[in-house]
C-alpha positions as CSV (number, residue, x, y, z in Angstrom):
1,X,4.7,54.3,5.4
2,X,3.7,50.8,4.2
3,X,3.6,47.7,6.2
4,X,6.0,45.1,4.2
5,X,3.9,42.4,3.0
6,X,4.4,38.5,3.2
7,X,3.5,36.2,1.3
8,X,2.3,32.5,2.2
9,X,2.1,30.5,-0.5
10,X,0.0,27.0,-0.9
11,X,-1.7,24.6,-2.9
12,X,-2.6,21.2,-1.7
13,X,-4.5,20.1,2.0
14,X,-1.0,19.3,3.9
15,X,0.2,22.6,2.9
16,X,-2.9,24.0,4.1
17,X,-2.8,22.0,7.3
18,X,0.9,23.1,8.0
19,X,1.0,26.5,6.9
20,X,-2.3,27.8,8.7
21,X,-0.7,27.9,12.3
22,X,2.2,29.8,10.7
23,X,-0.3,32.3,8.8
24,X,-2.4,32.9,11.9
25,X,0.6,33.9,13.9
26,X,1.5,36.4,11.5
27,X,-1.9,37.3,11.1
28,X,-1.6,38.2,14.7
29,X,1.4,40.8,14.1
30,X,-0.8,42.8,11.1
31,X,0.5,46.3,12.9
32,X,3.5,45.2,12.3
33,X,3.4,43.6,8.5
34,X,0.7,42.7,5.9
35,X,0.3,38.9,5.4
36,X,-1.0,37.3,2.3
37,X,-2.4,34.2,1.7
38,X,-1.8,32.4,-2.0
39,X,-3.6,29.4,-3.3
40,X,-2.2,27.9,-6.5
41,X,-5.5,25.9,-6.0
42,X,-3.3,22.3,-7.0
43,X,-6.1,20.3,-4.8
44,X,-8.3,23.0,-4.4
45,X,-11.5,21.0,-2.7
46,X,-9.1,19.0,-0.3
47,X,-7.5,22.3,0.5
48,X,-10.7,24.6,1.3
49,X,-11.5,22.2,3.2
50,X,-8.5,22.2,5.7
51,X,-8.1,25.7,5.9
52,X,-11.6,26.6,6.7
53,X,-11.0,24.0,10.2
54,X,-8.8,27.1,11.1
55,X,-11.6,29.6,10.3
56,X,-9.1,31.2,7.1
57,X,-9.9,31.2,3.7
58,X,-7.4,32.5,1.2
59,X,-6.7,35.9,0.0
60,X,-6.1,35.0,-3.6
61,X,-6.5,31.7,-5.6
62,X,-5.0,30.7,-9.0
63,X,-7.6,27.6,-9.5
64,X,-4.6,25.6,-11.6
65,X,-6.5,22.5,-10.9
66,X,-7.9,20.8,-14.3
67,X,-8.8,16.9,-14.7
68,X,-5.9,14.5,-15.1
69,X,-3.2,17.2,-14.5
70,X,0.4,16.2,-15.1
71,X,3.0,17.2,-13.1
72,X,4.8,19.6,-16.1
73,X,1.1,21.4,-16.1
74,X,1.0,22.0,-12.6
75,X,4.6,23.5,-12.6
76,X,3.6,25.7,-16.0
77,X,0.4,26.8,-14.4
78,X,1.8,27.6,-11.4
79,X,5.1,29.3,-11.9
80,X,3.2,31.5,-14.5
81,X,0.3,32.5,-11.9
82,X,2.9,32.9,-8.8
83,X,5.3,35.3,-11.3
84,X,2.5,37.2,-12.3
85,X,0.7,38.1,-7.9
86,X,4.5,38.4,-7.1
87,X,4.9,41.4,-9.5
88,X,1.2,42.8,-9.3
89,X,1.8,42.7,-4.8
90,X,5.8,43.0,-4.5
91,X,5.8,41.1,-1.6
92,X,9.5,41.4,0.8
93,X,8.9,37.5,2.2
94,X,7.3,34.1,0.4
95,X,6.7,31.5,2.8
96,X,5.8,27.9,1.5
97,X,6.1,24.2,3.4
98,X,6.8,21.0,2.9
99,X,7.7,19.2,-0.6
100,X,4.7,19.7,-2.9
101,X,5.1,21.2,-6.6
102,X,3.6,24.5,-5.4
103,X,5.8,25.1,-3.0
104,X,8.8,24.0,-5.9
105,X,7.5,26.7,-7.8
106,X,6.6,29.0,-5.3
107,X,10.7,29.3,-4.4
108,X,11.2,29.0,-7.6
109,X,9.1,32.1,-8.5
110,X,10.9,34.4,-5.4
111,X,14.3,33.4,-6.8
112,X,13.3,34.5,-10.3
113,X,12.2,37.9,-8.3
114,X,14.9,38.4,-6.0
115,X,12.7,37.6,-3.3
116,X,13.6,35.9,-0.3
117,X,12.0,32.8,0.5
118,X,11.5,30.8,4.1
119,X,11.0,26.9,3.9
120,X,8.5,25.4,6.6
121,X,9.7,22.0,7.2
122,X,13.2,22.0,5.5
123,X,15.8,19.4,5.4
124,X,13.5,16.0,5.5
125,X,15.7,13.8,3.1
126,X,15.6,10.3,1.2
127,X,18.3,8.5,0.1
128,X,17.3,8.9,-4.0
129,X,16.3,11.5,-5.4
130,X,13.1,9.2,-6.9
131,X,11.3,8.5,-3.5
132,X,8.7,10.1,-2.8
133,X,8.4,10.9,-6.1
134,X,8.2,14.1,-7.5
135,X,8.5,15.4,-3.4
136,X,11.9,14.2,-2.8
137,X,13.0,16.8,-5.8
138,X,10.9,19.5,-4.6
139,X,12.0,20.0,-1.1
140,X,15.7,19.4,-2.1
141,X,15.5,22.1,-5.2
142,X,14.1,24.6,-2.6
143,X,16.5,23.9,-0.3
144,X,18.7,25.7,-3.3
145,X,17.0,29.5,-3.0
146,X,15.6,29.3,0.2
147,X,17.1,32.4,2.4
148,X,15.9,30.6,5.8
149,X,15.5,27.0,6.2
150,X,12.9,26.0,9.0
151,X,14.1,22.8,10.0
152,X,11.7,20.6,12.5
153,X,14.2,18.3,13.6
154,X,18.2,18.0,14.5
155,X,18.2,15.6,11.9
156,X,16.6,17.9,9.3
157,X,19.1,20.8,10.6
158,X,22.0,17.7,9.7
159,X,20.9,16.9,6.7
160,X,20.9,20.5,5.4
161,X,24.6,21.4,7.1
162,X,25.8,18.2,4.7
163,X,24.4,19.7,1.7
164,X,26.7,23.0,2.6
165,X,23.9,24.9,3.6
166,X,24.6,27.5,6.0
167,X,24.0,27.2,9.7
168,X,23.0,30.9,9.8
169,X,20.3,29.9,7.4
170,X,18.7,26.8,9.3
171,X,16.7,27.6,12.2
172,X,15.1,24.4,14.3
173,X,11.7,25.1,15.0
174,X,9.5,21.7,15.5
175,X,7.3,21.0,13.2
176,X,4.1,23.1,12.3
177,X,2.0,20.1,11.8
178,X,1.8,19.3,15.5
179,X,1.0,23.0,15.7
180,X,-2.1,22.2,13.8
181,X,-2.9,18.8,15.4
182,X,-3.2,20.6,18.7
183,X,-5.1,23.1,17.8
184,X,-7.4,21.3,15.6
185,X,-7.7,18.4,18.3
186,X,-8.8,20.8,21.1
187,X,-11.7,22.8,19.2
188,X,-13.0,19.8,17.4
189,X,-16.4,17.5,18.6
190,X,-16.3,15.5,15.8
191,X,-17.1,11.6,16.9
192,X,-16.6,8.6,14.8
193,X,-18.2,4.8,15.2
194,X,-19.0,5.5,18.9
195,X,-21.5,2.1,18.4
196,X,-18.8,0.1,17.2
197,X,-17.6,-2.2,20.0
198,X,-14.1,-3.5,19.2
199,X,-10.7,-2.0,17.5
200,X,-10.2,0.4,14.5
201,X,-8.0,0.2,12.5
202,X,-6.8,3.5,9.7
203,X,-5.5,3.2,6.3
204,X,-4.9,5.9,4.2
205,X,-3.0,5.1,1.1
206,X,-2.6,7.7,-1.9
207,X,1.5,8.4,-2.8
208,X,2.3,8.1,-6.3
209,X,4.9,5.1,-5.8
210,X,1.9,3.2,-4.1
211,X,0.0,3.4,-7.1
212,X,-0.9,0.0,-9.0
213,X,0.7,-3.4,-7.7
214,X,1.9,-1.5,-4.1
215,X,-2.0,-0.4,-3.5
216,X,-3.2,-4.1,-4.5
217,X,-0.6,-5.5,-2.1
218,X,-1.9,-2.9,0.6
219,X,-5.2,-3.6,0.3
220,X,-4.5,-7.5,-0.2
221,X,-3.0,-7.2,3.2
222,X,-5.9,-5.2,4.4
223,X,-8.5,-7.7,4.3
224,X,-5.9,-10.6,5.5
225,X,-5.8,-8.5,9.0
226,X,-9.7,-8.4,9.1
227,X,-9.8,-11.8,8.1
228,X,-7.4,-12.8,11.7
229,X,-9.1,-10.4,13.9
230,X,-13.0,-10.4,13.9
231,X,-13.0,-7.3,16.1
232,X,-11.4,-4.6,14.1
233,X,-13.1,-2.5,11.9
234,X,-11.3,-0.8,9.0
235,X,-11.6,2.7,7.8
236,X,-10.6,3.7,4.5
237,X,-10.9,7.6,3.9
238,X,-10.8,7.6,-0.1
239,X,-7.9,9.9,-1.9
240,X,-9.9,11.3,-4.8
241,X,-7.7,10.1,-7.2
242,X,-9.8,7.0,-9.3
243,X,-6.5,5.2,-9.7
244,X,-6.6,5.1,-5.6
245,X,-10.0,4.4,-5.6
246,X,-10.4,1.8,-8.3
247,X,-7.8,-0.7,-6.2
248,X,-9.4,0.2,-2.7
249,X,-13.3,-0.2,-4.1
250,X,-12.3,-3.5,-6.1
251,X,-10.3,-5.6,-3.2
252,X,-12.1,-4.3,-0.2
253,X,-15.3,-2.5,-1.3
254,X,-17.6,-5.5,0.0
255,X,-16.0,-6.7,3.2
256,X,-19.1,-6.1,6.0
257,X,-16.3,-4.7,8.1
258,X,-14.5,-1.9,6.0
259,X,-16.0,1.6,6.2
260,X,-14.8,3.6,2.8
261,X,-16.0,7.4,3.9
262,X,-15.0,10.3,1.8
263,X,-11.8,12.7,2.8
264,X,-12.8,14.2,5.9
265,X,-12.6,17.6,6.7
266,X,-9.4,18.0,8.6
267,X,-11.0,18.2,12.4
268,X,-12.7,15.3,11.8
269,X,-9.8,13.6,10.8
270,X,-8.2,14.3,13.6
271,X,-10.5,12.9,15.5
272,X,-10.6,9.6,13.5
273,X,-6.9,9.3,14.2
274,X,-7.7,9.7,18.1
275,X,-10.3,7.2,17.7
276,X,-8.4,4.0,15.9
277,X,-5.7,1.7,17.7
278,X,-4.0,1.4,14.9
279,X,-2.9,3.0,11.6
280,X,-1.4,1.9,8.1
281,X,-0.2,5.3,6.1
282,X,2.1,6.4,3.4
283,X,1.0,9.8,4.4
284,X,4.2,12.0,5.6
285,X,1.5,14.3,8.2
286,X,0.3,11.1,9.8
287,X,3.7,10.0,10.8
288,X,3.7,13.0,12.3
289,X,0.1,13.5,13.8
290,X,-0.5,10.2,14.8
291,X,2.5,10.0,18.0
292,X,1.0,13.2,19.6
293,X,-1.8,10.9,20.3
294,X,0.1,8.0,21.3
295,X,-1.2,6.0,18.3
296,X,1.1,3.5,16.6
297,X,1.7,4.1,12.7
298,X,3.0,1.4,10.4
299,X,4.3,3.2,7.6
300,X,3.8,1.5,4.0
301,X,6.4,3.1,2.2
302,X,10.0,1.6,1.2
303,X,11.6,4.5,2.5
304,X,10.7,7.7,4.5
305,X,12.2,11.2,5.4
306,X,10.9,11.2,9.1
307,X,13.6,8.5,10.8
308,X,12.7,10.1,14.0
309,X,9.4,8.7,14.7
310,X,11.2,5.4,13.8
311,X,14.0,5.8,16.2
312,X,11.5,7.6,18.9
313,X,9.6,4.2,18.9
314,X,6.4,5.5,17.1
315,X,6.3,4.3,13.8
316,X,7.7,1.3,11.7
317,X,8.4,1.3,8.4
318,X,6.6,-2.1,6.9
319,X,6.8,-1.2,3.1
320,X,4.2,-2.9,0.7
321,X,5.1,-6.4,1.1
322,X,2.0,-7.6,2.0
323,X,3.5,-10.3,4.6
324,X,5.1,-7.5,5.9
325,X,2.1,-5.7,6.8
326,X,0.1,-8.5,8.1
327,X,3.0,-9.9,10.3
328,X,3.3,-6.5,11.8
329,X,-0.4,-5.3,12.3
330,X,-0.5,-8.8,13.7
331,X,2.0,-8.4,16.1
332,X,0.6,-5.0,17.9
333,X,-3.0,-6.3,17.7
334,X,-2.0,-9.7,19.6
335,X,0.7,-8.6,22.1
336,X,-0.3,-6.1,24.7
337,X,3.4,-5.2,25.5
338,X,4.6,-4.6,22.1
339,X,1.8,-2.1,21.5
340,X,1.9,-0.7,24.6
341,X,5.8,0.3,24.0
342,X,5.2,2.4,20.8
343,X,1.8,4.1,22.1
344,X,3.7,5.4,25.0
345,X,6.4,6.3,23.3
346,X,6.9,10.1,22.9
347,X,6.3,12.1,19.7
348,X,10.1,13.7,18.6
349,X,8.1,15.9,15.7
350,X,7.5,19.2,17.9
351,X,5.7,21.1,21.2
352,X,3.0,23.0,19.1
353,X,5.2,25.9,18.9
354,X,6.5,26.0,15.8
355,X,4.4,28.8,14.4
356,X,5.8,31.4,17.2
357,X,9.2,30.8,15.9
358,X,8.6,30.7,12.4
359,X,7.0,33.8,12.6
360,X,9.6,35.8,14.9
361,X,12.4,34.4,12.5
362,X,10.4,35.6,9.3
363,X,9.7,39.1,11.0
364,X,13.4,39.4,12.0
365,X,14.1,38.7,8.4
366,X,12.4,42.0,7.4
367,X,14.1,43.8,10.3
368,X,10.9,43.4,12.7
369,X,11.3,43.4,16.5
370,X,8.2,41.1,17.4
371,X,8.4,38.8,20.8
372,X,10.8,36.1,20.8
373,X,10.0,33.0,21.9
374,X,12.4,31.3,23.9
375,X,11.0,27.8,24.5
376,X,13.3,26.4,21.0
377,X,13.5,22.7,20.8
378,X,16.7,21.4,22.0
């Protein structure tokens, strides 16, 4: 008799990043069911990259990356190289994360089959359908075919109730990227600037929305902070996008203090987060990574989906205003007490055992008995 096979399905590094705990775990179970692991390849280097810190590669890869991709391509490329495995291997399960156009088209492509679908951090919501742009759509389209909904949060779990989703459907697990931070943080010896004296300070800047006058403003802001504090060092890890790039190089390429560095691969990363005091993202995973560290995030974005690491005292949500982002960064690098509250403050995102759910909820799915774990998040 034949094991059932499941699929895992992903395409860019935070899918990577969120789905390898999940994949491992199941990996663990292969007496019990055959586990597959799909790259659509949408950010193939940045993705390699992550997986291999969890000593995986993947099983198959549709290499749909091409120069100057737009969004319509990825989706075309995609949906037709997903449709095409998912006949050839007849999976009974898909499994994708997050909000990214592969894992849009990766529900979409189980829904065309009849196949069911799990969603790795479902129900994160925005107030507009626009922001993040396209990821806001993705996530909330998926939300439509997805057979269970693996929401990391109470407030995820509320968002998808509203929509009419069914409560037999949402499961709260935590969230697989702390999973992944854990895991990553306590097998890595990565060290960063160990001879630089003073404070660090982390910007990563990359969303779509942030592109143009936003990234000018952030960066503008940027070098105002170094300008106040003589101490801090800034580290810019570079998206390889050139319209990221071309801003970052241009505004803060020849300050003696700013260290541009190439992505990192994802232990080393982690580590760079450990090592700063403070960090200025639009990334979604650092609002997440960052509090299980007990490092403050500012978040430059007008919006986001994760309200818990706001309300938990972890992160604030500063926009692009470049006053903003100076009077803020200020404020934590000049009062002892304000910083102090939001590094102590305690990460609302997870307990790192998000993968042991996800996969006895998947396996139960399929009609598997496989050990349940009882520790849930309350």
């Amino acid at each position: 008799m034949h094991k059932p096979i499941l699929m895992c399905v992903v395409g860019t590094r935070p899918d990577a990043i969120k789905t390898a705990p999940v994949y491992l775990e199941l990996k663990a179970y292969e007496h019990l069911v055959e586990s597959v692991l799909v790259s659509t390849g949408q950010h193939r280097e940045m993705l390699d990259q992550a997986l291999g810190a969890f000593g995986i590669e993947a099983d198959f890869s549709l290499n749909i990356m091409r120069h100057g991709q737009t969004l319509s391509e990825i989706t075309e490329r995609g949906l037709h190289g997903l449709d095409k495995l998912l006949g050839q291997l007849e999976p009974q399960f898909v499994i994708a994360q997050g909000d990214t156009t592969t894992t849009f088209v990766a529900g979409l492509a189980a829904f065309y089959r009849r196949i069911p679908f799990g969603h790795i951090e479902a129900g994160l919501r925005t107030d507009t359908i626009w922001d993040p742009f396209p990821e806001e759509f993705n996530r909330r389209a998926v939300s439509l075919v997805a057979s269970q909904h693996y929401a990391p949060t109470k407030l995820a779990q509320k968002n998808l109730e509203t929509e009419g989703i069914s409560c037999g459907k949402i499961f709260i697990t935590g969230n697989t990227g702390i999973d992944a931070v854990q895991y990553v943080g306590s097998n890595s010896t990565d060290t960063w600037f160990e001879d630089w004296p003073g404070r660090v300070i982390l910007l990563t800047t990359h969303r779509r929305e942030n592109w143009g006058e936003p990234q000018i403003r952030i960066a503008e802001a940027a070098a105002a902070i170094l300008d106040r504090f003589e101490d801090v060092l800034l580290v810019v890890p570079m998206h390889r996008n050139p319209k990221v790039r071309e801003v970052l190089e241009k505004i803060l390429g020849c300050h003696p203090r700013v260290r541009m560095i190439e992505p990192p691969a994802y232990s080393a990363f982690v580590q760079l987060m450990k090592r700063a005091t403070l960090i200025l993202s639009d990334s979604g995973g650092v609002q997440e990574e960052a509090p299980a560290f007990g490092i403050p995030v500012l978040i430059l974005r007008d919006t986001t989906e994760r309200p818990e690491g706001i309300k938990s005292g972890n992160a604030v949500l500063v926009g692009t205003d470049k006053e903003q982002i100076v009077l803020q960064s200020t404020l934590l690098l000049s009062d002892k007490t304000a910083y102090e509250k939001m590094a102590r403050a305690v990460s609302p995102y997870g307990d790192g055992r998000a993968a042991l759910r996800i996969r006895y909820l998947a396996l139960m799915h399929l009609g598997i008995e496989s050990p349940e774990e009882a520790m849930w998040t309350s």
